[in-house]
N, C-alpha and C positions, 0 to 999 in steps of 0.2 A: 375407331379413331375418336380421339375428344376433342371438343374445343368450347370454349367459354366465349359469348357475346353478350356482351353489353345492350340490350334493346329498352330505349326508355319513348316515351308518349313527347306528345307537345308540353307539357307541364314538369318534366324531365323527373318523373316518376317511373318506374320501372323494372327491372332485375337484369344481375348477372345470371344467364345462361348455359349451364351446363348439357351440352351435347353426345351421347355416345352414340355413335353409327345415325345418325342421324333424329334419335330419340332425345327428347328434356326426359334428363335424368335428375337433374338438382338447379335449383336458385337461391340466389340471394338476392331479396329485395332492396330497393333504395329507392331517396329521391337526394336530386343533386342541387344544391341551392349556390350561387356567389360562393366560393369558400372553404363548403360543408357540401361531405358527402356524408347521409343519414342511411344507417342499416337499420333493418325494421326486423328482417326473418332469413333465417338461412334453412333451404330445407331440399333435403334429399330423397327420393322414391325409395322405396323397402328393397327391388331390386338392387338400386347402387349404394346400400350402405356397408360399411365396413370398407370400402374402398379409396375413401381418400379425398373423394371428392369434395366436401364440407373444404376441408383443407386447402383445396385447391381451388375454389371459387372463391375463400380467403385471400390468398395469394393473389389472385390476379385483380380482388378489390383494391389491393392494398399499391401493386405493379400500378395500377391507373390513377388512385389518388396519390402517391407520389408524381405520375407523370406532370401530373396536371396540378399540382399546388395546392391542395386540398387539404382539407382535416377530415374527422370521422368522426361520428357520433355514433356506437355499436349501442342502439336500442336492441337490437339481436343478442339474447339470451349466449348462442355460442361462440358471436365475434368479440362479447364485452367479457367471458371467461378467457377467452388465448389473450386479449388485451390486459387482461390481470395478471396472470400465468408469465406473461410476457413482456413485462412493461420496457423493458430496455428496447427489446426490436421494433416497440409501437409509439416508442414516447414522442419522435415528431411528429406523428399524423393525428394524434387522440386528442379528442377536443372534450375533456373531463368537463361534465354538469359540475355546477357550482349548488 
């Protein structure tokens, strides 16, 4: 079974959680400021690649910073490529560098 958790510190630095069977199989780092949510890395274990997960710890960054009113800064090399690839599904949460 998978599940992705949000676990961040007192300084709201942190990662999304990728769980199978009870193993981290993948994360995606962040920290959460007023506003802005910053990805830094997204990264997946050699066992769970090709399976989707990247993608799916996408999604569920993406589920929370809509819940929650947010923009996104994808300093992460794979979040700031599907945010190019995809600029229509990402245009209200990207918070493009000037």
């Amino acid at each position: 079974m998978e599940t992705i958790k949000l676990e961040l510190n007192e300084k709201q630095h942190g990662n999304f959680n990728l769980y199978v069977d009870g193993k981290k199989l993948g994360e995606m780092t962040v920290s959460i400021k007023p506003g802005l949510l910053t990805v830094y890395h997204t990264g997946v274990e050699p066992e769970g690649e090709g399976k989707g997960y990247a993608r799916k710890l996408l999604e569920e960054m993406v589920s929370y910073v809509r819940a929650n009113n947010l923009k996104v800064l994808p300093l992460c090399p794979y979040v700031h490529a599907q945010f190019k690839r995809n600029p229509d599904e990402y245009e209200d949460i990207w918070q493009k560098q000037s």
